[in-house]
C-alpha positions as semicolon CSV with decimal commas, in nm:
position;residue;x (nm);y (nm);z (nm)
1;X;0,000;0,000;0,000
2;X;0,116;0,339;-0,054
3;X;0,147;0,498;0,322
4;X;0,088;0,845;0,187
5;X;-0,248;0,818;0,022
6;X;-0,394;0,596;0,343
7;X;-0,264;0,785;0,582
8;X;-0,362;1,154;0,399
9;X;-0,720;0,971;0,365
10;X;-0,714;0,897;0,721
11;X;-0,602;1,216;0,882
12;X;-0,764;1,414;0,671
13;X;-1,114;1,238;0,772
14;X;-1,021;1,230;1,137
15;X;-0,934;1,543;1,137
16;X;-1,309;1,707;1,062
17;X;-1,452;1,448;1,230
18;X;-1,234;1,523;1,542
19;X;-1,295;1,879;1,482
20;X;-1,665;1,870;1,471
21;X;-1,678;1,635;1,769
22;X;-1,451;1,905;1,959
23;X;-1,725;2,157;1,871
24;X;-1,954;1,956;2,063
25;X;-2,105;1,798;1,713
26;X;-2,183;1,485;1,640
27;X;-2,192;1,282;1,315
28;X;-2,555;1,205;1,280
29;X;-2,603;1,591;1,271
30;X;-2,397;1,515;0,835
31;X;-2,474;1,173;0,780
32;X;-2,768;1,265;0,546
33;X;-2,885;1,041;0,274
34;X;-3,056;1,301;0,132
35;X;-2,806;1,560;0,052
36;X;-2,575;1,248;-0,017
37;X;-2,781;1,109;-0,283
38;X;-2,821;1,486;-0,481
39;X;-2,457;1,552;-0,459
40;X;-2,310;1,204;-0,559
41;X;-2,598;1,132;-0,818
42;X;-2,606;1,459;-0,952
43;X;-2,161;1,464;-0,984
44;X;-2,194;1,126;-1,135
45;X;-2,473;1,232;-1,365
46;X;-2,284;1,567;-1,451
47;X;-1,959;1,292;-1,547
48;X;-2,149;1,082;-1,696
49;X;-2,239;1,346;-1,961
50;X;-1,900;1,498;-2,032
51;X;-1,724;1,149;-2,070
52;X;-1,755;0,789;-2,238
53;X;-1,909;0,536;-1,988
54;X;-1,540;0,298;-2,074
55;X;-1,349;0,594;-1,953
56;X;-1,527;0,643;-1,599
57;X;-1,556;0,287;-1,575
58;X;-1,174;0,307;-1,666
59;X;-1,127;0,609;-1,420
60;X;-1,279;0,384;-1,121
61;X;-1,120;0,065;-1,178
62;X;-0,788;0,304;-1,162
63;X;-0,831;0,396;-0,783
64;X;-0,618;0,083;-0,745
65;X;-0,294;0,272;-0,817
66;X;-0,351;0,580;-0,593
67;X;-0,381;0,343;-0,281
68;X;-0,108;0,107;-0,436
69;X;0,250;0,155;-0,360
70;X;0,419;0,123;-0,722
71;X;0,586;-0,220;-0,760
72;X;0,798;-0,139;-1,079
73;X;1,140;0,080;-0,985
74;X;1,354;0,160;-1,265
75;X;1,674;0,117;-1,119
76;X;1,533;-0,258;-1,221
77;X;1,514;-0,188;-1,513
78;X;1,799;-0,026;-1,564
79;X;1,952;-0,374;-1,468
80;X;1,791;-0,581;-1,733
81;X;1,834;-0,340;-2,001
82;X;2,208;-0,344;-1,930
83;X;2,168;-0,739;-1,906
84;X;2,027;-0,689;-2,274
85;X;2,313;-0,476;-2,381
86;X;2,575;-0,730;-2,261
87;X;2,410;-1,013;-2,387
88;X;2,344;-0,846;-2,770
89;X;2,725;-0,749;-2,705
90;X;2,832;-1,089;-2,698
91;X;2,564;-1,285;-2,936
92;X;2,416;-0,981;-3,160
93;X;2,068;-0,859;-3,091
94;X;1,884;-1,115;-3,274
95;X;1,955;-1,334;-2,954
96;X;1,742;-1,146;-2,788
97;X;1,469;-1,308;-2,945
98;X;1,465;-1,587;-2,655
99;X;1,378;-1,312;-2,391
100;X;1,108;-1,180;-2,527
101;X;0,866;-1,449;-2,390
102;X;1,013;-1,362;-2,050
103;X;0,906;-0,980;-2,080
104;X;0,575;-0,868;-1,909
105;X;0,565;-0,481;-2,010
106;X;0,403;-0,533;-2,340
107;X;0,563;-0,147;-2,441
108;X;0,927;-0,332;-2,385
109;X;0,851;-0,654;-2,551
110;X;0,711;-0,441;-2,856
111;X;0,985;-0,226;-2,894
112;X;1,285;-0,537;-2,826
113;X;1,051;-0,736;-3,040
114;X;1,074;-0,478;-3,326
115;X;1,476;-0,446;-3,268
116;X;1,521;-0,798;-3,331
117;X;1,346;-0,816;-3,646
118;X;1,593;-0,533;-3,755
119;X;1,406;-0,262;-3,770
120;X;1,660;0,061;-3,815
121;X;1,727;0,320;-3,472
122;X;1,490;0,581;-3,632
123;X;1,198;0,398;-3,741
124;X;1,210;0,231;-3,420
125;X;1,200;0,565;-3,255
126;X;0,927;0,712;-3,484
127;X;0,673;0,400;-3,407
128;X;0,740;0,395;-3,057
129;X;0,676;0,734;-3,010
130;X;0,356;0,738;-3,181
131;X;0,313;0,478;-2,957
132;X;0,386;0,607;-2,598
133;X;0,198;0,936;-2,680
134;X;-0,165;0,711;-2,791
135;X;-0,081;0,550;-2,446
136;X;-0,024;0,822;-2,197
137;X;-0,332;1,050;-2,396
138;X;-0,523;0,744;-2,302
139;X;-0,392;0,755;-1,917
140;X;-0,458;1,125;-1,917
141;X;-0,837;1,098;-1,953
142;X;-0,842;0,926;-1,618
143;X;-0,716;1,176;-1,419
144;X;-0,939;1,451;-1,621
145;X;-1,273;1,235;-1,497
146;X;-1,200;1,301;-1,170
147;X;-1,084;1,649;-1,233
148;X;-1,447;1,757;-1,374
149;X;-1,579;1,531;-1,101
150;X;-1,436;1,798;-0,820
151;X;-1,530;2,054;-0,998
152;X;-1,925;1,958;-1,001
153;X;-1,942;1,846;-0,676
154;X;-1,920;2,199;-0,508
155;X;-2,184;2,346;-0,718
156;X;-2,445;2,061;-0,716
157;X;-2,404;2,061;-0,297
158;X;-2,447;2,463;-0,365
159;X;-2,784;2,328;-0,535
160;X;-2,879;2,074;-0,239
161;X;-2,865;2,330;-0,021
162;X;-3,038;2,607;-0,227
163;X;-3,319;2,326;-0,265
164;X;-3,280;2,236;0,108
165;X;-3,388;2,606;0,182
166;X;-3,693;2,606;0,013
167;X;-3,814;2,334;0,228
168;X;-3,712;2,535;0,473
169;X;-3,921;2,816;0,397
170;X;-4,196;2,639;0,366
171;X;-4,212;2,598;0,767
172;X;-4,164;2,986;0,876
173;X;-4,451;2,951;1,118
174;X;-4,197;2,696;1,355
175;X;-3,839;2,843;1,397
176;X;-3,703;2,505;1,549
177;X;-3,789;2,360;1,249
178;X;-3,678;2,635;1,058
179;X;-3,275;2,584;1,275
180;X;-3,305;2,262;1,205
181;X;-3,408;2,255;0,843
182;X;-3,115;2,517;0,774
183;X;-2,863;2,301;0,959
184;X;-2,957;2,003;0,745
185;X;-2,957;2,214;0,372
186;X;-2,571;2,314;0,456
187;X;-2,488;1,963;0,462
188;X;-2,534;1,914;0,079
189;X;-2,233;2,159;0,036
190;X;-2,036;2,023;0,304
191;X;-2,050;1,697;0,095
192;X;-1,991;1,890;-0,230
193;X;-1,673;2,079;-0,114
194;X;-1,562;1,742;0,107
195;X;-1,583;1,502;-0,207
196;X;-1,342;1,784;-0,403
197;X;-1,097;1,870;-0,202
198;X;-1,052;1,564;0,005
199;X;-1,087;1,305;-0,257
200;X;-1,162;1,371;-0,632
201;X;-0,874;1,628;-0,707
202;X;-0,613;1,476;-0,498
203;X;-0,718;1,146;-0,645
204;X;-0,642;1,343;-0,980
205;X;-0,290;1,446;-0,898
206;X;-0,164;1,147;-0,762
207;X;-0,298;0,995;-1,084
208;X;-0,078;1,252;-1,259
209;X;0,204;1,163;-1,088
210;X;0,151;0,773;-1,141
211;X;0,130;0,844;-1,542
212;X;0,397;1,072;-1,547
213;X;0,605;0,807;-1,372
214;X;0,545;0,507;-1,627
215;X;0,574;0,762;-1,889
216;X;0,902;0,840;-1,808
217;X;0,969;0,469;-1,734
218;X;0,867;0,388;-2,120
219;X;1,085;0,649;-2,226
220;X;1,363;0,461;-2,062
221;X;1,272;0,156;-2,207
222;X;1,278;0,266;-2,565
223;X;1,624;0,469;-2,525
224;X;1,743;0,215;-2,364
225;X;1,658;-0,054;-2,702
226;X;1,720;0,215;-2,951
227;X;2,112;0,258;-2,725
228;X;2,148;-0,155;-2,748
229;X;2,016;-0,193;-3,154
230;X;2,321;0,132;-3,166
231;X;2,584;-0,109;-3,015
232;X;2,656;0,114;-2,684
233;X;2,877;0,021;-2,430
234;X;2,676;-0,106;-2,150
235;X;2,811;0,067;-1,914
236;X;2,751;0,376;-2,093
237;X;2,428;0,282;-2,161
238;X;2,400;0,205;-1,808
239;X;2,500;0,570;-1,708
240;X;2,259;0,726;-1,970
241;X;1,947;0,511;-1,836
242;X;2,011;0,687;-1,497
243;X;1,962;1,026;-1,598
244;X;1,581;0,919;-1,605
245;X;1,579;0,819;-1,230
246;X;1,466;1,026;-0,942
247;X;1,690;1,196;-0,698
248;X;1,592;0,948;-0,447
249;X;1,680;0,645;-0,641
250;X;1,934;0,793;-0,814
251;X;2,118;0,843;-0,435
252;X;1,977;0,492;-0,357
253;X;2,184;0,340;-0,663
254;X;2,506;0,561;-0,555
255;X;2,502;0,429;-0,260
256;X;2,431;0,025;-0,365
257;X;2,737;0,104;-0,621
């Protein structure tokens, strides 16, 4: 699990919570199924029309990866791309061939697969690209979904509560009811601005970053076969790949070496 995202989801809930208990609250007084239903119905309905059902099915199924720490690390793969440069060093790159089936990335085994059948450094480069940037334009409509998702969700609990209030002034005659009904109306926009800024936009950003990450990590992956089908030195190619890494991992690998 990635620590970060569960713990920022749990401190930020315990936080309000903790802060409207302080306040002498208590959480019946915003657990309303109401005000839930208009501002999750009506943000979902608002999605719904903006983007494909396959991409906010997409979108959803991609929660996964905010809560997931990321398995892959490139100093990895720096490893077996320099394996791959040592071994095409020794027995040409058509020897390759026997490690494709081995290869679970299917943007590595593409590219490698492409190399072997001899296909020159520049085409290689030219369909790969095309490549990466159909893939992350696809990745970046996931991200967007929940984007437009926190940016409904304070205007439609705006709109519970406006419609909240005219219940409300329906029963002028009895001011408890009146408190009360007022008390209940806000809680449409607490949901609305909660749902935003708690969950859907940072839920967008980490997104970001997880796209941005295997972007970068596909860039290294066709450098790194264009380098070996160029007949670099693998330690050079080795010191090139690590210009893609982080600072962390890049001190990680220093200190390993």
């Amino acid at each position: 699990m990635d620590k970060a995202s569960v713990a920022g989801a749990i401190l930020a809930l315990a936080g309000i919570i903790a802060g409207l208990l302080i306040e002498g609250g208590n959480l019946s007084q915003v657990l309303q199924p109401t005000a839930a239903l208009i501002v999750f119905g009506g943000t979902l309905g608002a999605v719904l029309l903006q983007f494909p059902l396959t991409t906010v099915v997409a979108a959803f199924r991609s929660l996964g990866h905010v809560f997931a720490a990321p398995r892959k690390h490139d100093s990895e793969l720096i490893q077996q791309l320099v394996a791959f440069a040592n071994k095409a060093r020794r027995n040409g790159v058509v020897s390759l061939d026997a490690d494709l089936p081995d290869i679970q990335d299917p943007f590595l085994r593409q590219t490698l697969m492409l190399a072997v059948d001899g296909t020159e450094p520049t085409d290689l480069r030219n369909i790969m690209r095309v490549n990466l940037e159909s893939i992350t334009e696809d990745e970046d409509r996931l991200p967007a979904v929940f984007e437009s998702a926190g940016g409904f969700s304070p205007t439609i609990g705006i709109l519970g509560a406006v419609l909240g209030l005219i219940q409300v002034m329906q029963h002028l005659d009895n001011i408890q009811e009146v408190g009360r009904g007022i008390a209940v109306a806000f809680v449409a926009t607490i949901y609305g601005v909660g749902i935003a800024n708690l969950f859907f936009l940072p839920f967008a950003g980490k997104m970001h970053l997880r796209i941005r990450a295997a972007s970068r990590r596909r860039e290294m992956m066709l450098e790194g076969v264009i380098s070996i089908l160029e007949g670099i030195n693998p330690h050079m190619l080795e010191i090139k790949l690590s210009g893609f890494l982080n600072e962390i991992e890049r001190e990680s690998r220093e200190r390993a070496a």
